[in-house]
Every structure is written in C-alpha cells, then in structure tokens.
N, C-alpha and C positions, 0 to 999 in steps of 0.2 A: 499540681496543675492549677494555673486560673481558672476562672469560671469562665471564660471566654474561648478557652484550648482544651481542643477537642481530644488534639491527638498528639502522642509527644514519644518519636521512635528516638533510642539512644545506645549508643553504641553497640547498637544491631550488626551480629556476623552470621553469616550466611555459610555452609560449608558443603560440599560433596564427600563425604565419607569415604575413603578409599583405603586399601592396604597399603597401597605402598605412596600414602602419605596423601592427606585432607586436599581437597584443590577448593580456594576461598573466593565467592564472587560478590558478596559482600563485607567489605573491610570498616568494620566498627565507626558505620553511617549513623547519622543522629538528623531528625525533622521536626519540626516544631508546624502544628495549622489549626487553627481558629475555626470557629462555625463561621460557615458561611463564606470560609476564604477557599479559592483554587489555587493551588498549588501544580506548576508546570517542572515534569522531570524529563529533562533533555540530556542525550549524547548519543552515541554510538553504538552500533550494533555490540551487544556484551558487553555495558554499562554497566548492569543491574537493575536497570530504571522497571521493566515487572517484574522482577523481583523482590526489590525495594513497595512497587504498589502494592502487590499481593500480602506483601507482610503485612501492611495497614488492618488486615482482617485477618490476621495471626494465621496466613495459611502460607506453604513453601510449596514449590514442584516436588513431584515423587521424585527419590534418591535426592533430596535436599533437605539439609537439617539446620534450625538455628540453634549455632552454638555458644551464643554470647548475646548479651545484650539486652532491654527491655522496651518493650511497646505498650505502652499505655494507651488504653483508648477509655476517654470517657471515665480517667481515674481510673479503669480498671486494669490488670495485666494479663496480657492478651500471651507471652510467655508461658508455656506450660497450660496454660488453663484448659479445664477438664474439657474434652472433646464435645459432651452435651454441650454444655454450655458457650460453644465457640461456634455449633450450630443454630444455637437460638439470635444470636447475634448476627451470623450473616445472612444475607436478603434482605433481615427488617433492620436492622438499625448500620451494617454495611454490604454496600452493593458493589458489583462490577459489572463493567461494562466491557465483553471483548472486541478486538481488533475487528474478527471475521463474524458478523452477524450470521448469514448463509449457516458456517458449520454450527451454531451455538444454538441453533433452535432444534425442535423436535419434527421431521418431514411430517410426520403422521399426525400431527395435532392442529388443533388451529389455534390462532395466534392469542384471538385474547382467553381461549382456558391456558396458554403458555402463562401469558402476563399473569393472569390472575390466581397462579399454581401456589406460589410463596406465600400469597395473604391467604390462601386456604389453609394450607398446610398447618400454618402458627396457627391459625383459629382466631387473624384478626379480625376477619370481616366474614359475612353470610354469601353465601354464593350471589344474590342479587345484589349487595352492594361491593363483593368485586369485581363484577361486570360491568355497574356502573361507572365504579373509580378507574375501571380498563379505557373504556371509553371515554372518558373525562379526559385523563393524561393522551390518547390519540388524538382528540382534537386539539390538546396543547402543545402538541408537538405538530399541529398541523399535519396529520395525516388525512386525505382526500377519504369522505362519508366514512367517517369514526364508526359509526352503527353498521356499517357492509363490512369492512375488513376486517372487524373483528371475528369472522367468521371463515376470513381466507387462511389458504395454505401457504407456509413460508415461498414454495416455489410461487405463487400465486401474486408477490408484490416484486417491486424493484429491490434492488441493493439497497439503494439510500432509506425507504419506507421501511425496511426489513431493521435496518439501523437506528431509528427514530423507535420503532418498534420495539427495539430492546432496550433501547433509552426510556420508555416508558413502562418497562418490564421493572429496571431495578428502581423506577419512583414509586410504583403501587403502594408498598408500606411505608415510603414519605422516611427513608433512612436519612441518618444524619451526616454519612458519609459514602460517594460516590467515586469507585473506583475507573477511570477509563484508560484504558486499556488500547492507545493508535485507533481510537473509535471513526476514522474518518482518511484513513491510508489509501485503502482500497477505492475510494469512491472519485468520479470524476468533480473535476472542479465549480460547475453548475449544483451541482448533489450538493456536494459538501457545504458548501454557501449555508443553504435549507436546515440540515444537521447540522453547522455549528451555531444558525439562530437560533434554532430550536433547543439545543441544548445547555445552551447560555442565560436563553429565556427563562426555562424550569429548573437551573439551578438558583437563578436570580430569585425567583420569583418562593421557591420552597425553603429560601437563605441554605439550603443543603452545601457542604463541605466539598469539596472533590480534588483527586488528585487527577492531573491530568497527564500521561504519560505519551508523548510521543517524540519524533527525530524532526520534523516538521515545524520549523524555526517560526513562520508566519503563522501557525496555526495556532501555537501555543503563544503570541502572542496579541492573538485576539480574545484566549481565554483564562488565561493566568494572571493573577494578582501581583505574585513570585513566581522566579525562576529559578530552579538549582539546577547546578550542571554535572553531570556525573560522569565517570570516565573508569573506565576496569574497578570496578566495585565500590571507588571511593567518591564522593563529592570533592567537584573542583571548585564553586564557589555559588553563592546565591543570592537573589536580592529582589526588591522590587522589579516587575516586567522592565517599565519605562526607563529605571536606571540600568537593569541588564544590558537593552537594545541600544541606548544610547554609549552606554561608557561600561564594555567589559572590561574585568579586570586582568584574568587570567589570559595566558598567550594560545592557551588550550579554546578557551570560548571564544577568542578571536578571530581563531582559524578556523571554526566554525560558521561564523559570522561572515567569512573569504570565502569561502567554498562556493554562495549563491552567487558570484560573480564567472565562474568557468561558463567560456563561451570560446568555442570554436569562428573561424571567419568562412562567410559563405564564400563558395566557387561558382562561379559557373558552370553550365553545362557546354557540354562539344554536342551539336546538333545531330553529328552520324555516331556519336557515341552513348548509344545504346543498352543496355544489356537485354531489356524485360520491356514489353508495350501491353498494356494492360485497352481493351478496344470493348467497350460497350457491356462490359458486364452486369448480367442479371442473374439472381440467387435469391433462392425461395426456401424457407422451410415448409411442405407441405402447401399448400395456398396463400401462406402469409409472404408476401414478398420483403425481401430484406435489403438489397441492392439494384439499384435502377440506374441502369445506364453510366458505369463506373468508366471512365476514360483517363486514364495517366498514364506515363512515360516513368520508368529508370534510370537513368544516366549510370556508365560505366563507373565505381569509383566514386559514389555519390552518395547522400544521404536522402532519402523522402520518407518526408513523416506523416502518418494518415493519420490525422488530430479531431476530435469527438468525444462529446456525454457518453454515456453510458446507454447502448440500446440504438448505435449511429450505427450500427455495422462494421467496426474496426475488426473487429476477432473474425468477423465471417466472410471477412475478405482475405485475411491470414489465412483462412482455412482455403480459400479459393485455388488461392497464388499456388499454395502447399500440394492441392489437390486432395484434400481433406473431405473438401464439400465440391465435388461438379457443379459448373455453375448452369441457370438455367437457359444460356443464351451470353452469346460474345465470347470471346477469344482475347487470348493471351499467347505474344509470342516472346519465346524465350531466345537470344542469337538470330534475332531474325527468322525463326521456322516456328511452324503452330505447337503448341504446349498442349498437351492431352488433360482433359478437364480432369480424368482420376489414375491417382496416384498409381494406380495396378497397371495402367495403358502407359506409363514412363518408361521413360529407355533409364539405364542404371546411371549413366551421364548424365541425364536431366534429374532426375532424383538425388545425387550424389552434389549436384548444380544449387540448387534450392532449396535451405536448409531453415528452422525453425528454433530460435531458445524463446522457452517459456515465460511467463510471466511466474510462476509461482516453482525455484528448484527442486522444492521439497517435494512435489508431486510428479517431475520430470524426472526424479534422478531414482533408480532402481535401488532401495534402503537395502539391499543384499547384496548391490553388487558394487567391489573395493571402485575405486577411483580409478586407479590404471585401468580394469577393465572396462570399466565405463566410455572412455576418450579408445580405448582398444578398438570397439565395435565397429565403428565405422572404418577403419582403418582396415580391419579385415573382411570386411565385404564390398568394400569396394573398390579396394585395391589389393587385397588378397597376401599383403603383411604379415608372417610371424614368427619367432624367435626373436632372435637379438635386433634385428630389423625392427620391428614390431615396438619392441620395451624399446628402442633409442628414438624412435619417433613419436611416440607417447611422451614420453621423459622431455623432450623436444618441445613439444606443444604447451606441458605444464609451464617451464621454463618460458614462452612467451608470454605465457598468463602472470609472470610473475608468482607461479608457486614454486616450493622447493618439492623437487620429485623425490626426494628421497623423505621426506615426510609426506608427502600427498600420496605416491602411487598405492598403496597397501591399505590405505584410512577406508572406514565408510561413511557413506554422507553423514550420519548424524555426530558424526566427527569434525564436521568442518561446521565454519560460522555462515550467515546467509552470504555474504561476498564472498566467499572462497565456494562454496555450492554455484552460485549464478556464473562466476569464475569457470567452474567445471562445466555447466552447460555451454558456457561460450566455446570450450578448448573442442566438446562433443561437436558443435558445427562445424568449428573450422577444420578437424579433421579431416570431412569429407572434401578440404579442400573448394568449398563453393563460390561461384561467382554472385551469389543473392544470397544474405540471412535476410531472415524477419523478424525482427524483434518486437514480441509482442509484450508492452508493458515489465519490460527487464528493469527496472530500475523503482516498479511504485513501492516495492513492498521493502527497500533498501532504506536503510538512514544514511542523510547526505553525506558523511564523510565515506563510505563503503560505496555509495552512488556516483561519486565525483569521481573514483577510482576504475567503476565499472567504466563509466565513458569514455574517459581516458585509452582505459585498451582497449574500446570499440573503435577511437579513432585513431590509433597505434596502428590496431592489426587492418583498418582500412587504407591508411599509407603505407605501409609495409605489404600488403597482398594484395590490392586494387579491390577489393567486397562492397559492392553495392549493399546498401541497408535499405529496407522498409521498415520502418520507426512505428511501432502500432504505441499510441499512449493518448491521453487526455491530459496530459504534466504541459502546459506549454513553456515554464521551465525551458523543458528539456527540450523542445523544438528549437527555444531561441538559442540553447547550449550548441546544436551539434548538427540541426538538420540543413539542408542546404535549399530544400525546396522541400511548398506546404503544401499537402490535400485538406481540407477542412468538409468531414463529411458530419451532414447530422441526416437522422432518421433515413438512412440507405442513400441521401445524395449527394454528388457534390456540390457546396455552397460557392466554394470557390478554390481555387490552385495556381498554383504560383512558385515564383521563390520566394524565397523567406522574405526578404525586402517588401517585395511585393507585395504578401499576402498580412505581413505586421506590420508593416505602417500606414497609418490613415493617407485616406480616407478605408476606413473597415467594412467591410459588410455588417451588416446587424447580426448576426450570428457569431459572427467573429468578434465585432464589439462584445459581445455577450459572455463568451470565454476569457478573453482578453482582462474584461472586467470581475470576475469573478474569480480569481488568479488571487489566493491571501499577498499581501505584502506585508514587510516588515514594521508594521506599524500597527501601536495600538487599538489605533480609532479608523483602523481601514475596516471594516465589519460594522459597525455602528453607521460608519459615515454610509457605505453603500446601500445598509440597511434603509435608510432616513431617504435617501435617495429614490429608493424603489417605490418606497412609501410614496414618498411627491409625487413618482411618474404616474403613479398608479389614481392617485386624487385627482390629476389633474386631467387623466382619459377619462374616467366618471363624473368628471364634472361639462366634460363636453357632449 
C-alpha cells in the first residue's frame, strides 16, 4: 500500500453458508481509498453496498461469512485478525454511521455519555475531556446549545439532531475511517441540507476517510470524490463523481441515471367527484396542538400529496383520516356522510374503505406470518373468503403486484427484499378492496430502482381500480412523479394547496421555495452553491 492508501479491499467474497449450497452477495469485489478521500457506494436494493462498507472494519452480518479475499486497512489484514484486536480498531480508528439514528442509540442514556462511551472505554481520554471533545464536535456539527443537549434523551431531540449526534459520536476519537451507512434516507429534505453540511464539513475539516453508502444519486453526489456502482454483489464501474454524473459508462448506471426522470401527467379534478372532504380539522396530543384548521378535498381517482419537514403534521393527519387519532374538532366526510373520528365507531365499510401502507414493511408486516396469510387477512374479515376462493384471490392479488404466487404465497417477510415486502403491504390494502389508501412515506426508505417500480403499481392499480391516494411524504421528487394536487403543510398548517401546476410553479410561497430549494440535484456544486447562498442571505439581514 502507498502511504497515501488507507484501505485496499481485494477480491473480497462474501457468502451465506448453507447445506444445500453457499448463496454469494459478495463476488470477489476489490476498492482502493486514500486518506481523506470519500468514496460513494450506489445501486440497488441487494447490491452489497453495506456489506461491502461493513467489511471496511472487518465485520460481516450474523450468518455471514468471508470466504475469500483480503482487506487491508492501514497495511494491516483485517482477514482473520484476532477478534481483540479487530475491537481495538473499531470506534477509534474505524467508525460507522447507521441509517436509523432513533434505533442506534441507548433510550436510557443521555446523549453525550453515548458519545463519549468509545473514548472511555479505550482509555483515550479522562472523563472531563470526553465531555469536552462531546461538546466540541456538537457545536461542529451545529447542534442548537451544545452544553444543554448533551444532557437530553435521544426521544428528547429531532431526527435530524439525533443524526448529527451520532455523526459526532463516531468523530470523538478522530478515526481515520468513517463508515455511513443511508445516514440521511429517513430525514426530510430541509433536515438533510443541515446533516449533509455538517457532515461534509467534519470530514473535510478532520481530512477523515469515509465511505459513503447510499441509493440516493443527488446525495451521493454532493459527498463523493468517486463513485462506484454495484449491482448483485459485483461492481459495475467506478470513477471520479463529475465524470460518473456527466458520462456513464455502463447501460446499468444509465438506467439509473433514467429512473429520476419518471413523472406521471397531472389530471384534473371533476368537481362533484369526490371521495373524502377533509373540513376544518384540529388534533392535539394532550395540550400541544398538532393541526389547525386542515381543509382539503380527494378527488375520486386522484392523487393528493400532503408534503412537509419533519414535525409538520403529515403522519398525524394519516392517523386522523385512519381514525388512529380522533381529531379534536372538524369532520371528515367519507361518500359524502360524516366519517366517525375513531376507528371502533366505523361501520366495517368504512373501515374496509380507508386503508393505510406504512412507511417502514419491516415493522407492518407480521415476521411469523407466510405472505399468503398476510394478503389473506383482510379478505377474510371483510368479506368472509375461504378455501379455494380465498387462495385464488390472494394468488390474484400477488399476480397484480407483479409477484409470482407460487414463490411468494408460503415465504416469510424476511424472505423477501424491501420492494417485494412494501409490494406485500400494498397487495394488504388493496385487498380490502378500498376506495382511499394512504400512503405514508412508501417509497423514502426504497433505492430508486425498487422505488420507481413501487410507483409504477401505485399508478397501475389506481387506473385499473379508481383508488384515491393520500401521498404522505417530504420526497418532492415524488410529488412532481405522481401527485396530481399539492397540500404543503408545515408546523400543523396549511401554507398553501393546489394542483400541482399550481402549487410548483412560481411564483412559490416562501415555504414552498424553501423545500423546493432544498431538494439535492444532480450536481456537484448544488450543496456548496446553496450553501454560499444562505450564507449571503443571512449577511445581508444582519447587516440591515
């Protein structure tokens, strides 16, 4: 290795061990990164790309073995080496960064003895100065009174802060390599702005190493030096960002590249076509008020997307609609008759009417229960299906989703990939046959090629069945994709609604410019430039 190359994976294999014959998800992959360089690992849902980053710190998922190949880190081999010593190395000299901050912390702790666990433990530092180096990297990351939240409980901060927070968890002992892990998937796209400065910043600024792992094509190229593309275990090709974006090679990363172009055409609404009137709604947790005076329409057959940060109310109007959460005041009529604020006061029509897929499969979908029976459920209580009736109408349903039922009916979720799961929740709704889903954030936690596929059958099975959607997301993407009319709610209001035409093309609200602008694009110097930007506006109100 140069002295300048940090790390150098080479024909690294990956394997699941099994009797009746190995299943391989890494195929004898090779990387080459320098101090101080970011490295961007893009493709598809079952890539390899965290499996690939996790190697970087010589670790595999349980039931995951390396069967081939050598990882050098820092000249050393990271292959076999004794299990002590592969723990003195990670935290302090390699770190990661996961996807979902929320799960990765400890509820019970507070945030900077989190941070500051690692530099204890090794016995780099004295307890008062890993308080202080906690607090040091809070304010570099810009987190709001560094010296206060070092003191709060993970439920106690935002998503985005919770993220920044554990971005400054894996700098404490100032590693030389930084593992991230979709560190900015989850978060709306005002958030994410914040967390990708901030994390751009302190690796710039520590020259630290990182790989950056995500499906997130604009993201990765506001933080990536290189680009490599990976596809079922192997790399498909790699290069500098700027020549990536500008001149792929492969017909694989092209089509990649095609995919942010999927956009549905808006329709109009029919004025007496209705499904759902949504009239004045207010909803409170306990005294904190969360929605104020919510007023929208459904059109039959139509798409409406409720678009917002994080903390605007979208999920708790989901819950509304649902009958999840009673609202405190205003109505909702469903076919023109009043809609019962909770779920228990529905008639099994109205319930069977109004249906929900989640944002997150893995936590909707029963891990015990096969796939057939799961799409079953609703079939047999609300329409009272079973036998052969039963299995051909399930079988039925898969087949619209484009699964095959004779591999899917018998599987359990952890059998399928994230688009084949979100796939199952959708077939769960439509089962009930509904005139209204709600799609709460279906598509953030997807890579775009499995994302482009989800939408796809959301607007199949809304031409094919007439289904009204509610679009709950923050992606405005995906609103320009597929919605037909915009709510744009922040902090429980609405700012403004519309159609889409309407509501995205200037002149914008300021709120809407605000999303609008904060939106990564496919360009390098889009994060810098906005950056620089904000910077001006901001000199130029202080200096008036």
């Amino acid at each position: 290795m140069s002295d300048n190359q940090l790390l150098k994976i080479s024909g690294l294999r990956v394997e699941v061990p099994s009797p009746k014959g190995n299943s391989t998800i890494l195929h004898d992959v090779g990387l080459t990164l320098n101090r101080g360089e970011v490295l961007g690992l893009i493709g598809e849902s079952g890539a390899g790309k965290s499996t690939l980053g996790l190697a970087a710190a010589g670790f595999v998922k349980p039931g995951c073995a390396i069967t081939g190949g050598s990882i050098l880190f820092d000249g050393k081999e990271l292959v076999g080496m004794d299990r002590t010593l592969l723990e003195k190395l990670r935290g302090v000299r390699v770190a990661y960064v996961a996807q979902s901050a929320s799960a990765s912390f400890n509820p019970s702790f507070q945030l900077g003895a989190q941070c500051a666990e690692t530099a204890l433990q090794h016995h780099l530092m004295s307890g008062n100065e890993a308080d202080a180096r906690v607090q040091e990297l809070f304010a570099e990351m810009m987190l709001p009174n560094p010296e206060q939240i070092v003191f709060r409980y993970p439920h106690q901060v935002s998503g985005g802060q919770l993220q920044r927070a554990m971005t400054a968890m894996a700098m404490v002992c100032r590693p030389d390599l930084i593992i991230f892990d979709e560190p900015t998937t989850a978060l709306d796209v005002t958030t994410q702005v914040g967390v990708l400065a901030s994390i751009r910043s302190i690796v710039e600024h520590y020259g630290t190493a990182a790989i950056y792992v995500t499906h997130d094509l604009a993201v990765v190229a506001q933080m990536a030096d290189r680009i490599m593309v990976m596809k079922n275990g192997r790399m498909v090709e790699q290069a500098t960002t700027r020549e990536m974006l500008s001149n792929p090679k492969e017909e694989y990363t092209k089509s990649l590249w095609s995919i942010r172009n999927f956009k549905t055409d808006e329709r109009s609404r029919d004025a007496e076509a209705l499904v759902m009137q949504i009239k004045g709604i207010n909803a409170a947790y306990g005294s904190h008020a969360v929605l104020n005076d919510i007023n929208f329409d459904v059109p039959k057959a139509r798409t409406v997307a409720i678009v917002g940060e994080s903390g605007s109310g979208k999920s708790t109007l989901a819950r509304v609609i649902t009958g999840l959460h009673p609202p405190v005041s205003g109505s909702i009529k469903f076919e023109d008759k009043p809609l019962a604020g909770h779920v228990s006061k529905r008639s099994r029509y109205e319930l069977e009417s109004v249906q929900i897929i989640h944002q997150y499969p893995d936590k909707a979908l029963n891990p015990r229960q096969r796939i057939g029976d799961i799409i079953a459920r609703p079939l047999r209580l609300y329409f009272g299906l079973k036998g052969e009736e039963l299995r051909g109408r399930v079988r039925q349903i898969l087949q619209t989703l484009e699964l095959d039922p004779d591999q899917m009916y018998n599987r359990l979720p952890h059998e399928l990939s994230g688009g084949q799961k979100q796939r199952v929740c959708i077939g769960r709704a439509l089962a009930a046959k509904p005139k209204v889903i709600i799609c709460d954030e279906v598509t953030s936690a997807l890579d775009q090629v499995v994302a482009e596929g989800i939408l796809k059958t959301l607007v199949r099975i809304q031409q094919e069945f007439g289904v009204s959607y509610v679009v709950i997301t923050h992606d405005i993407g995906l609103v320009q994709a597929i919605a037909d009319e915009v709510v744009v709610l922040k902090s429980g209001n609405i700012i403004e609604a519309g159609s889409k035409s309407q509501v995205l093309s200037p002149p914008f609200a300021e709120y809407t410019q605000l999303l609008l602008a904060s939106t990564p694009e496919m360009d390098p110097d889009w994060l810098t430039n906005l950056l620089h930007a904000r910077a001006g506006e901001k000199l130029a109100n202080e200096s008036l």
